[in-house]
C-alpha positions in Angstrom: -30.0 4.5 -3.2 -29.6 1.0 -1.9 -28.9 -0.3 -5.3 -27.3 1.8 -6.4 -29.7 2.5 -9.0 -29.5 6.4 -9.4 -25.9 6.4 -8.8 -22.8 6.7 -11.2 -19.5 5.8 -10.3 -16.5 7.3 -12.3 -12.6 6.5 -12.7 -9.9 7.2 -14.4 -9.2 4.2 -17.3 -5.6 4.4 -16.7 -4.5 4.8 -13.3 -1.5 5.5 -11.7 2.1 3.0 -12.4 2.5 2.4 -9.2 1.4 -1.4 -8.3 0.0 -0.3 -5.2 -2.5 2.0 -6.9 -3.3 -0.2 -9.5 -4.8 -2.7 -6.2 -6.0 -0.3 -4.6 -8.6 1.1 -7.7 -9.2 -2.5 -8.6 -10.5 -3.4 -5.2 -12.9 -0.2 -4.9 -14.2 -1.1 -8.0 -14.7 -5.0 -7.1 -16.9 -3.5 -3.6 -19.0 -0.9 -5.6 -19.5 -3.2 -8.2 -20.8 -5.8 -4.8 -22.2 -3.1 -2.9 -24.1 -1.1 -5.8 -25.0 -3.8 -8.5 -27.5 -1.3 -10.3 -25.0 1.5 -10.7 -23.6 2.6 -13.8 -19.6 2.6 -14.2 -17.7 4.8 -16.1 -13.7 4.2 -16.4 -12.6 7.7 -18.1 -9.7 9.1 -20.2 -8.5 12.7 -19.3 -11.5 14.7 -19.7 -11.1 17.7 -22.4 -14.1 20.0 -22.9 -15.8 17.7 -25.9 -15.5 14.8 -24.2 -17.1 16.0 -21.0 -20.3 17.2 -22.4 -20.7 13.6 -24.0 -20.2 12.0 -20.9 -22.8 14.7 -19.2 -25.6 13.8 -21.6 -24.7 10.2 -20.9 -25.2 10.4 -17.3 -28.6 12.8 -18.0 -29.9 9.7 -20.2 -29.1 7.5 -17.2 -31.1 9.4 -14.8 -28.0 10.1 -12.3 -28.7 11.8 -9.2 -25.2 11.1 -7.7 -21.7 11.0 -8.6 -19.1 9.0 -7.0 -15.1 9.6 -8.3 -12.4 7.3 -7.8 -9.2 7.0 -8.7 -5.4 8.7 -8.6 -6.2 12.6 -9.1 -9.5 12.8 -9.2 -9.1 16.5 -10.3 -8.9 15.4 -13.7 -12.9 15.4 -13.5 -13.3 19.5 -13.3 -14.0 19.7 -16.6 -17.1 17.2 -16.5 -18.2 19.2 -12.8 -17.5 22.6 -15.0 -20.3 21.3 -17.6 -22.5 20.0 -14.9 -22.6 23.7 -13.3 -22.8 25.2 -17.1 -26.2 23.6 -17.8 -27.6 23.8 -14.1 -27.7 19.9 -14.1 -30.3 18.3 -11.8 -27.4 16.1 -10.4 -26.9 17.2 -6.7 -25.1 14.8 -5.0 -21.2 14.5 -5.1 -19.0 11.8 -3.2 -15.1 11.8 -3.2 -12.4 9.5 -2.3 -9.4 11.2 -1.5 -6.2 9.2 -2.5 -3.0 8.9 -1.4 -1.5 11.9 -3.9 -3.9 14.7 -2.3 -1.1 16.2 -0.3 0.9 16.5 -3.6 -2.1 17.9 -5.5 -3.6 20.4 -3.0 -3.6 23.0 -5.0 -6.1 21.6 -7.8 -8.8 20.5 -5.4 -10.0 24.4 -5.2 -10.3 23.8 -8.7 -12.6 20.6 -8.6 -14.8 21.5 -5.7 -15.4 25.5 -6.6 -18.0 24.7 -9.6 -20.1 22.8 -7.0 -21.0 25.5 -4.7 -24.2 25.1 -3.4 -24.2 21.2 -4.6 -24.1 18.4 -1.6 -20.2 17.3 -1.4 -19.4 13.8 1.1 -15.3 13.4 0.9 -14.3 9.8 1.8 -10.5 9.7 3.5 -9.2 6.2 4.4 -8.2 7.1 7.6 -8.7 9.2 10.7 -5.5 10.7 10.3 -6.3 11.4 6.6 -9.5 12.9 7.9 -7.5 15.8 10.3 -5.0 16.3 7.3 -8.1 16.6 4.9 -10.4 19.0 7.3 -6.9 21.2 8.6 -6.3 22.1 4.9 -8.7 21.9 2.4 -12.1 22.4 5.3 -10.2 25.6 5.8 -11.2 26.8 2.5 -14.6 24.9 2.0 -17.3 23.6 3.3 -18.6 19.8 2.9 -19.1 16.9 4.5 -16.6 14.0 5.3 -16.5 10.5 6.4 -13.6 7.6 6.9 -14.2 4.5 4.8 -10.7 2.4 5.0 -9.8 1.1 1.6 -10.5 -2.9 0.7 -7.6 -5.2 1.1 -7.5 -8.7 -0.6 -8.1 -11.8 1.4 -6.7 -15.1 1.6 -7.0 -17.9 3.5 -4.8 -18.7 6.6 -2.9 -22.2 7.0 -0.7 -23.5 9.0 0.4 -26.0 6.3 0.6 -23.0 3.9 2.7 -21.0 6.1 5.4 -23.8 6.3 5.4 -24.9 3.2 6.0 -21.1 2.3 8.9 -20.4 4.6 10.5 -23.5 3.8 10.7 -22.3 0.2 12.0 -18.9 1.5 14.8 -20.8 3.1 13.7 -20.3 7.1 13.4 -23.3 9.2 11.2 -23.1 12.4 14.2 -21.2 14.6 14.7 -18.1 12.1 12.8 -15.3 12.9 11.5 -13.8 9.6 10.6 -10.3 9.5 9.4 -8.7 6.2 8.8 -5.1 4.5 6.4 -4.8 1.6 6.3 -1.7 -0.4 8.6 0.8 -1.9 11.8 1.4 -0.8 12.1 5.1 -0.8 13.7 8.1 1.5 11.3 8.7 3.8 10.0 4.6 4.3 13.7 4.7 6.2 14.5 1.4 5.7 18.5 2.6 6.7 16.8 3.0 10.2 15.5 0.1 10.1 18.5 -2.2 9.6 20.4 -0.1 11.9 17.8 -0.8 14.4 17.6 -4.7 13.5 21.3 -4.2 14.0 21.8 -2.5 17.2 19.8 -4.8 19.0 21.6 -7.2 21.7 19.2 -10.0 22.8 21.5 -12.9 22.1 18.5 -15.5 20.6 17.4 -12.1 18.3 20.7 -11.8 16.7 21.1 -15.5 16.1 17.8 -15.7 14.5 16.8 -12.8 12.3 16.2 -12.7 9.1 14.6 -9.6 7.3 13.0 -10.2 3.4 12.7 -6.6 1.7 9.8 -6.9 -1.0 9.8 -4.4 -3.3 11.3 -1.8 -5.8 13.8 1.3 -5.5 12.4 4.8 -6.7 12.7 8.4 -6.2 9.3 9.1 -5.1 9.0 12.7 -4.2 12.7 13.2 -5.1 11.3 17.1 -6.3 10.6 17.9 -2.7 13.7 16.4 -1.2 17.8 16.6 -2.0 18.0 14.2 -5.1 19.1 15.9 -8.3 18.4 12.8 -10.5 16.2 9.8 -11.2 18.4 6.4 -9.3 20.5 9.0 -7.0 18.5 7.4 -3.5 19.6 3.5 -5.3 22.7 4.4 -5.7 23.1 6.0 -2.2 21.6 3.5 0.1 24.2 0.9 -2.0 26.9 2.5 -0.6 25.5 3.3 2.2 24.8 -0.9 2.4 28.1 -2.1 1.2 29.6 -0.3 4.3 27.6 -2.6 7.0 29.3 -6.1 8.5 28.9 -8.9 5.8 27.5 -11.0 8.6 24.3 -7.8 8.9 24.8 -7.9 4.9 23.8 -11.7 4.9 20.8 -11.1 7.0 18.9 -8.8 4.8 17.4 -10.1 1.6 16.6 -7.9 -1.7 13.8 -9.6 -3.1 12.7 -6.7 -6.0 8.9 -6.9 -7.6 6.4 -9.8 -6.1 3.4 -10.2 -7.7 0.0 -10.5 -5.8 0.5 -14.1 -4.8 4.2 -13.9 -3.8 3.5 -10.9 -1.8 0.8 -13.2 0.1 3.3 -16.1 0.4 6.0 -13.5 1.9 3.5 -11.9 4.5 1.4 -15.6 5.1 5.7 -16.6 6.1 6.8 -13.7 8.1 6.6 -13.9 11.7 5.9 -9.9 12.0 5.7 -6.8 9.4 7.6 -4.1 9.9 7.0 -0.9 8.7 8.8 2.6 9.8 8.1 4.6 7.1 7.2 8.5 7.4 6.5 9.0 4.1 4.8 12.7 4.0 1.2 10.9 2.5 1.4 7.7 4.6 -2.6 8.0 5.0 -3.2 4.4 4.6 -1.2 1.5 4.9 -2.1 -0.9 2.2 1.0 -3.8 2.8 0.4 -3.5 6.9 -3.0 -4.1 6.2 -2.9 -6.9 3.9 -0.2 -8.3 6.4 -2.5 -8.3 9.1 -5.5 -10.0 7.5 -3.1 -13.1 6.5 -2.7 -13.1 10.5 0.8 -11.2 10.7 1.4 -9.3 13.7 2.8 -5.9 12.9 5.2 -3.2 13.8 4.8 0.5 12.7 5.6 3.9 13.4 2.8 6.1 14.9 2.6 8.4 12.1 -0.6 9.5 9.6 -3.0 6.5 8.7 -1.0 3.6 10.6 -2.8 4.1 14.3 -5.9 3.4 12.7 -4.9 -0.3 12.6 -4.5 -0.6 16.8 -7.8 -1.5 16.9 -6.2 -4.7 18.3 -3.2 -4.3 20.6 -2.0 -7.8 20.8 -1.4 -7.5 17.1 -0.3 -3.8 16.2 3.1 -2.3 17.9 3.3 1.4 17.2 6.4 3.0 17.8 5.9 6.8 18.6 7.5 9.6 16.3 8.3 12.9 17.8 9.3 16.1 15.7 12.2 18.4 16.8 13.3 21.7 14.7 15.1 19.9 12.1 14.3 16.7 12.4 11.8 13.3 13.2 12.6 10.8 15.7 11.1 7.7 16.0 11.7 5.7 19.5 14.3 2.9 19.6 13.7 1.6 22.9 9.9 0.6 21.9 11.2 -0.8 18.9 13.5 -3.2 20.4 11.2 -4.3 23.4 8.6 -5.3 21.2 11.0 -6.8 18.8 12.4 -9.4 21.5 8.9 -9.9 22.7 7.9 -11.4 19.6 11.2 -13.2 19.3 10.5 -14.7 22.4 7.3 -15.9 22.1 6.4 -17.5 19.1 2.4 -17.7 17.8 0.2 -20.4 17.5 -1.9 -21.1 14.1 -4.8 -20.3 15.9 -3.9 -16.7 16.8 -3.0 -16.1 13.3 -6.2 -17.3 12.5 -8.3 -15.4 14.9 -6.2 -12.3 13.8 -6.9 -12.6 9.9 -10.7 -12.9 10.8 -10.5 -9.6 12.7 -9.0 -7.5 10.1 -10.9 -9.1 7.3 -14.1 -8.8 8.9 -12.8 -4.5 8.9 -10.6 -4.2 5.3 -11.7 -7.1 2.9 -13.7 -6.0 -0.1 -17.0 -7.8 1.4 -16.5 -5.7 4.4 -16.0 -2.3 2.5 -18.9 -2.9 -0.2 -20.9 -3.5 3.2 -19.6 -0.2 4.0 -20.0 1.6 0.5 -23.4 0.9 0.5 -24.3 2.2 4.0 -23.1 5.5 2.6 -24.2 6.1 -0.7 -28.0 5.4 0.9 -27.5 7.8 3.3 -28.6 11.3 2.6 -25.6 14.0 2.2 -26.0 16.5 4.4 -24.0 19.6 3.8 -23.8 22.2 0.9 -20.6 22.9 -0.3 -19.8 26.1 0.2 -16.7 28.3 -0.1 -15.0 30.0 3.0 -12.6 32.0 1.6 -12.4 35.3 -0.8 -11.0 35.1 -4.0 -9.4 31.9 -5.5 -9.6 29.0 -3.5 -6.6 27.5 -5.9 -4.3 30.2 -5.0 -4.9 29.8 -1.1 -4.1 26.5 -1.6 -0.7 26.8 -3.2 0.2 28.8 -0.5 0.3 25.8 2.1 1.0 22.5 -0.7 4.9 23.2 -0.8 5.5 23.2 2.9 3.0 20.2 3.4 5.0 17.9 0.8 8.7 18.8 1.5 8.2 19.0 5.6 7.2 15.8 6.8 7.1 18.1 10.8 3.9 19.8 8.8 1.9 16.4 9.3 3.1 15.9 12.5 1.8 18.9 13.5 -1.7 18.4 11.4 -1.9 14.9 13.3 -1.2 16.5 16.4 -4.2 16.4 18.2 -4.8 12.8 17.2 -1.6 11.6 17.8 -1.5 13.1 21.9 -4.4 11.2 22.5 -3.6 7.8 20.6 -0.2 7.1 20.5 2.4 9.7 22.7 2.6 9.0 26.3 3.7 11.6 28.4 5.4 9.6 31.0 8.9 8.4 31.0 10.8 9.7 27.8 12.5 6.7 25.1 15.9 6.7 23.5 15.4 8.0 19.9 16.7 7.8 16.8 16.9 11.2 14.3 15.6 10.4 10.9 17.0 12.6 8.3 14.1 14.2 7.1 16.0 15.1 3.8 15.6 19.3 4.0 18.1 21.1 2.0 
């Protein structure tokens, strides 16, 4: 299977709206298409029961003796692994990549995986958190196998000549410290917290300098699971909430809506550190910390789901620990704002932006991931999917998906293990800050 020549890769022809997503599928495909050259690709429109037994004689025709699925809500593909079973189809191996919606759509992956009992299953996650998340819910109610393959990130080259010419045309001169967010601004990526934190700091050179560029679009993602009523309500609430701060905090923090691919570059390739603090209940990745850190930014980020497996470098990845209480998160202050003025304080040469970008690239660029891709698919899966459970493995399922989406404590306590041994000292105990977590 080192080619790739037995193997069909399948994915959804119209993927999620989110921007994020829409990177995300395009890279995968860009590395399979590098890592498999001989495999057949199929982009697929939701499957109805006609539509799947065309696509199952097509990959008969094409002599298929693997299937790889891709894509936001993979579950759309039972109907095509419903067929497969129906004729007893020769195909026996079935690969997996689990996205970022899988918390949301628990439920339907009894569904996808019951008509391949007795078929090889591999799950890819893109993280070792997603991995613990993946094997303490679903591995409760089947068997299979599962690996971590992180997800490709784009790369672009690192200047210093770049990097000036880009903050210059953001308006910083060489004495402003720049700190950016990428990504949506939502609930539970607590960008509130952030600005009070920026805010409550008292290092004199920090509060003269700082400058914080927010990249990126207001939405109400999850809003079913948490206290919004209505589409716009979180907007409209973090504008008052906004309008209340100091004009002279106001004037620090810039609204800089949708950037496309290059301007997000231009942003990250400026910004003297990334800053994320999100808890977001399906943070199993990181996509804008990662890009950040392959154009050599240094980063700070809470310890929570996919985000420690980035501290594979210490000199470039801050992560501030999270700690759940009854009713709420907290997520430490005090590390926050030492590692804040450190990197206030000491500036970075070109060259350790440089050397930075080459070690995250050489880990999350598409080259790197197709390298990876096609170490798996020509390895042999190992386990038979089987199920563990009596009776419907959909209905088990739906017992555990509302708590894991509306109680963000419910990964904390999935990660657990992980998270004592990575990332929560047991020594002297931080000041914290309580997050809302937005129960009712």
């Amino acid at each position: 299977m080192t080619n790739g020549s037995d193997t069909a890769v399948l994915s959804l022809a119209h993927p999620a709206g989110w921007h994020s997503f829409r990177l995300i599928y395009s890279g995968m495909r860009k590395a399979y298409k590098r890592a498999l050259p001989c495999a057949r690709f199929y982009e697929v429109d939701m499957l109805r029961a006609t539509a799947a037994k065309d696509l199952v004689k097509k990959l008969q025709k094409s002599g298929a003796r693997r299937l790889v699925f891709y894509g936001h809500s993979v579950f759309q593909f039972t109907p095509l692994l419903c067929e497969l079973r129906r004729i007893q189809s020769s195909i026996d191996d079935f690969v997996f990549h689990v996205d970022g919606s899988f918390s949301v759509n628990l439920a339907v992956w009894g569904g996808l995986l019951a008509p391949l009992e007795g078929r090889r299953v591999l799950i890819l996650v893109a993280s070792q958190a997603q991995r613990i998340l993946v094997e303490k819910t679903l591995g409760h109610v089947f068997e299979f196998q599962i690996s971590v393959c992180p997800l490709p990130v784009r790369s672009h080259s690192v200047s210093a000549k770049v990097r000036v010419a880009n903050r210059s045309r953001l308006g910083c001169d060489q004495n402003d410290f720049l700190l950016t967010y990428v990504g949506r601004i939502s609930e539970q990526k607590n960008i509130e917290l952030l600005i009070d934190f920026l805010k409550r700091i008292r290092d004199r050179r920090f509060q003269a300098s700082w400058k914080l560029l927010i990249a990126g679009t207001f939405d109400d993602h999850t809003s079913n699971h948490l206290p919004f009523k209505w589409m716009g309500e979180y907007f409209l609430q973090f504008r008052h909430w906004f309008s209340s701060l100091p004009e002279a905090t106001q004037a620090r923090v810039h609204f800089l809506d949708y950037q496309n691919a290059k301007q997000v570059a231009d942003l990250l390739s400026a910004a003297d550190v990334y800053v994320n603090l999100s808890t977001l209940h399906d943070e199993d990745f990181g996509l804008a910390p990662a890009e950040a850190l392959c154009l050599g930014c240094p980063t700070i980020l809470t310890a929570w789901g996919g985000f420690h497996d980035f501290k594979i470098d210490p000199q470039s990845v801050a992560l501030v620990p999270v700690r759940a209480n009854k009713k709420n998160l907290e997520i430490g202050y005090s590390t926050f704002q030492r590692t804040i003025i450190q990197r206030c304080k000491s500036r970075e040469r070109a060259m350790e932006r440089r050397r930075r970008a080459n070690t995250f690239q050489a880990r999350y660029s598409c080259v790197a991931v197709a390298r990876l891709y096609k170490k798996i698919q020509a390895r042999k899966i190992l386990v038979t999917c089987r199920q563990k459970v009596n009776g419907d493995p959909s209905e088990y399922l739906n017992q555990i998906q509302p708590a894991l989406c509306a109680h963000r404590e419910v990964y904390f306590k999935a990660y657990q293990g992980y998270w004592r041994k990575k990332a929560l000292p047991k020594k002297r105990p931080q000041k914290t800050k309580q997050v809302k977590c937005g129960l009712p």
